[in-house]
C-alpha positions in Angstrom: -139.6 17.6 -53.6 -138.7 15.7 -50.8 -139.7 12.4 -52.3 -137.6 12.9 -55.1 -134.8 13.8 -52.5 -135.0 10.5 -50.0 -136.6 7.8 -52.6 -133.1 6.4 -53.6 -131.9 6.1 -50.2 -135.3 4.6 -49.0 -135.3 1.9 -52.0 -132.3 0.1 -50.9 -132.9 -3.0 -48.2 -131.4 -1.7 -45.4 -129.6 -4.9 -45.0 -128.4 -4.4 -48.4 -126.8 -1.2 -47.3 -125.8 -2.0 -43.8 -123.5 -5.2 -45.6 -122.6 -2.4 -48.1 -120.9 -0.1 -45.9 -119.5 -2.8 -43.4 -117.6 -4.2 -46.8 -116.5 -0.7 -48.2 -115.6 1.2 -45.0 -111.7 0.5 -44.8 -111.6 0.8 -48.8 -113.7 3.7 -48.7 -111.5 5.3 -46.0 -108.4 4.5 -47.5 -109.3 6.2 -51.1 -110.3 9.4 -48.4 -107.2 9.2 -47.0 -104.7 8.9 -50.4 -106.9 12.0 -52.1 -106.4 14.4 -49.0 -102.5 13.3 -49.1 -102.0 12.7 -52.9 -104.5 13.7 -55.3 -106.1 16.6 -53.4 -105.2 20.2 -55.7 -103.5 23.0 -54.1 -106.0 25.9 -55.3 -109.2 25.7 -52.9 -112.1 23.8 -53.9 -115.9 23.6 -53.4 -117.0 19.9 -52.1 -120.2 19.0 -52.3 -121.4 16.0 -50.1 -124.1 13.8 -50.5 -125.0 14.2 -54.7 -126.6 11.1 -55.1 -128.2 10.0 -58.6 -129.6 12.9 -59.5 -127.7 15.9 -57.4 -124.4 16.3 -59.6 -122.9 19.7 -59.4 -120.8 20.6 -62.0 -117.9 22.7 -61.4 -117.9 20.8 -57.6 -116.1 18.2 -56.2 -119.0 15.5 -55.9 -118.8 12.9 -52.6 -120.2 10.1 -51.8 -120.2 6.8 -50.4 -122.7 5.1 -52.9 -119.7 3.8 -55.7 -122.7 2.0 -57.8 -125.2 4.1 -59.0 -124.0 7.6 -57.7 -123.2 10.2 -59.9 -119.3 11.0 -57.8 -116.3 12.6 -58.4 -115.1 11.1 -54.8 -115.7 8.4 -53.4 -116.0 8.2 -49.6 -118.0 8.2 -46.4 -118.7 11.1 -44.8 -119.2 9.1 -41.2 -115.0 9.2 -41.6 -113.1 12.0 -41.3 -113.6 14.8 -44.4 -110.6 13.4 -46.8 -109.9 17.1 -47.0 -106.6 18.7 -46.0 -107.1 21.5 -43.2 -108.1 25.2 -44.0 -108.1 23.8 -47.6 -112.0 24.3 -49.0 -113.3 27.3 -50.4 -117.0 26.1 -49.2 -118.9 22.8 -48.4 -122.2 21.7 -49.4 -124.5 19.4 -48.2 -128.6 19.1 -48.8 -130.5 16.3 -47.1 -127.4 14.3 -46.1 -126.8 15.3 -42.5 -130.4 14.2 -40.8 -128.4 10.4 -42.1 -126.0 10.9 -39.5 -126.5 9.2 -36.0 -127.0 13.0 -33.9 -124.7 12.0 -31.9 -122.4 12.3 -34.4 -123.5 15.7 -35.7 -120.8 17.6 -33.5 -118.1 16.0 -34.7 -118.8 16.3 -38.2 -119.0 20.1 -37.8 -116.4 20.2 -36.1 -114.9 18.1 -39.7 -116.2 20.7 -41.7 -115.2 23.8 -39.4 -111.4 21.8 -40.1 -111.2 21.9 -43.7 -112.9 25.0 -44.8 -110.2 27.9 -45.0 -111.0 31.4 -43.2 -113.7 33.6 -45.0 -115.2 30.1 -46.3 -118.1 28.6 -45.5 -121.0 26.0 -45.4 -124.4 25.8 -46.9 -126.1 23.1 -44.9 -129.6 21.4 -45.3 -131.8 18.7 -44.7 -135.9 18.8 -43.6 -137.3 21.4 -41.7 -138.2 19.8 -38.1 -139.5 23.2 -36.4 -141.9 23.5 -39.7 -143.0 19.9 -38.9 -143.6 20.4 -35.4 -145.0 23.6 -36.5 -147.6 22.1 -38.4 -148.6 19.3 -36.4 -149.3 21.9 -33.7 -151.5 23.7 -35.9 -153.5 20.5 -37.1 -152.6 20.8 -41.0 -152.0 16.9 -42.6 -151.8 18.7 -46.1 -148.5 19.8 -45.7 -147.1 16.1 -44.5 -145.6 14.3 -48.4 -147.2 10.9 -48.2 -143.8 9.8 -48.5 -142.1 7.0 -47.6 -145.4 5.5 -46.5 -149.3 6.8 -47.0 -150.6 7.9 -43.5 -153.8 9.0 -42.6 -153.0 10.5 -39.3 -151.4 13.5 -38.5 -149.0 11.8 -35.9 -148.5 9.5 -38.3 -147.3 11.5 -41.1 -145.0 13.9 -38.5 -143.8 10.6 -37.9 -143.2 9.8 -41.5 -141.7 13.2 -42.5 -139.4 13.0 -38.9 -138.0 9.3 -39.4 -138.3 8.2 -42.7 -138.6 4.7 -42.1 -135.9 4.9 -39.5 -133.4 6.5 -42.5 -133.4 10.0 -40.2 -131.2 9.9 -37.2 -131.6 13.4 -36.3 -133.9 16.0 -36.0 -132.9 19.4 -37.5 -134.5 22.7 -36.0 -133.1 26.1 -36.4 -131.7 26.1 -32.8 -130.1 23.2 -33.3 -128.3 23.8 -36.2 -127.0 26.9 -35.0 -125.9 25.5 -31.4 -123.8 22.9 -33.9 -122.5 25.6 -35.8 -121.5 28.0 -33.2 -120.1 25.1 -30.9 -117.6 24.3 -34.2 -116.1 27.5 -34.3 -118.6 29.1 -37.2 -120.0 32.9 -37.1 -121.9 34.7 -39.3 -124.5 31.9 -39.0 -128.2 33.0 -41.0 -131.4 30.9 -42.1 -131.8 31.3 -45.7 -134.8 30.4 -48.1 -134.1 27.1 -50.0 -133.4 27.6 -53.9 -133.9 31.3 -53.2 -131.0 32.7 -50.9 -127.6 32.7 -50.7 -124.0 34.7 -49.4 -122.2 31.5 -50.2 -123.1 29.7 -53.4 -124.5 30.2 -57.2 -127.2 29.6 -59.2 -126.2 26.2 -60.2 -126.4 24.9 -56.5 -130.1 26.9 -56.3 -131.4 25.4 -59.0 -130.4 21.9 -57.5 -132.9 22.7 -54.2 -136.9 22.0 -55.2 -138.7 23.9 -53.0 -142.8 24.0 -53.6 -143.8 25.9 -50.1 -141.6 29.1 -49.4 -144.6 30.3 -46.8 -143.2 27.2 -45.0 -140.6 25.2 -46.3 -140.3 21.6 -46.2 -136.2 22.0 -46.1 -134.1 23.9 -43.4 -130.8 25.5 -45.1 -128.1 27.3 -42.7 -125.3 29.5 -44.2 -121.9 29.9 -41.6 -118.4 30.7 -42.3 -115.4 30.3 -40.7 -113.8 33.2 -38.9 -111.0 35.0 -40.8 -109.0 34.9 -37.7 
């Protein structure tokens, strides 16, 4: 599951993408900036961040940054400012997309989403389960590491693997964390919900989307909020 998630991302050179996003940030930013002032509809809409190749949701308003091989109804970069007008999103989505943003960086971008989703909305938010990891390690179990990017034999090595991802993870999510995130931003109602299993938020067609082999312990972490009515 989580190999089929990352192995796009991991694929590309990451010279290749670093020359990428220095060459599409201000048009990238720009196209943000005319949909949230021209194009965006009045009637509340469900954004989805982060669809990749294989993640399209129909009936959602796909983003992403990756113009050439992504499946997108939106193209921009969710390092900039949501091209979302404020209180204007019925929900946000996001699965493995947020461990790709420097942590220090993390606040603000909840702070982003806490902006643009209207009261009574909220966010389904995932991305790989770091207390499960560190869970694991602690109890000596390598068969629960994917061999994935790289084949490890140790059990430090493969927390490393599942943690870093090559250096493509730049944070570490944890239940705590999440939820200090979450509450900082302004969101209540904050739960911990099975991946592909549970939801207050969203439907079947996002569920089906979340591959998840090990519900005893999941590889994935996945937080419901919502934003205050008042």
């Amino acid at each position: 599951m989580l190999k089929r998630l990352l192995q796009p991302i991991v694929m590309m050179p990451r010279r290749l993408k670093a020359v990428y996003y220095v060459l599409m940030r201000v048009p990238m930013r720009l196209n943000g900036v005319v949909y949230r002032h021209f194009r965006q509809p009045r009637a509340p809409l469900k954004a989805h961040l982060g669809p990749g190749k294989t993640k399209y949701i129909p009936g959602w308003l796909n983003v992403d940054a990756n113009i050439l091989t992504a499946r997108i109804d939106l193209w921009a970069n969710i390092l900039d400012p949501l091209p979302f007008r404020n209180d204007s999103l019925a929900c946000v989505y996001s699965y493995h997309v947020i461990e790709h943003l420097p942590d220090a960086r993390l606040p603000t971008h909840f702070r982003d989403l806490f902006r643009v989703v209207q009261p009574g909305g909220g966010i389904r938010v995932g991305g790989p389960h770091g207390g499960n990891a560190m869970a694991k390690y602690m109890e000596g179990d390598p068969e629960w590491f994917p061999d994935f990017p790289d084949k490890r034999a140790s059990l430090g090595g493969r927390l490393a693997n599942f943690i870093l991802c090559r250096g493509e993870h730049l944070s570490v999510l944890t239940e705590s964390y999440l939820r200090e995130l979450a509450e900082a931003a302004g969101f209540a109602e904050i739960r911990f919900c099975l991946p592909g299993r549970e939801s207050d938020l969203v439907g079947e067609e996002v569920l089906a989307t979340e591959d998840e082999d090990d519900f005893a312990c999941p590889h994935s972490i996945v937080m419901e909020a919502r934003k205050p009515l008042s």
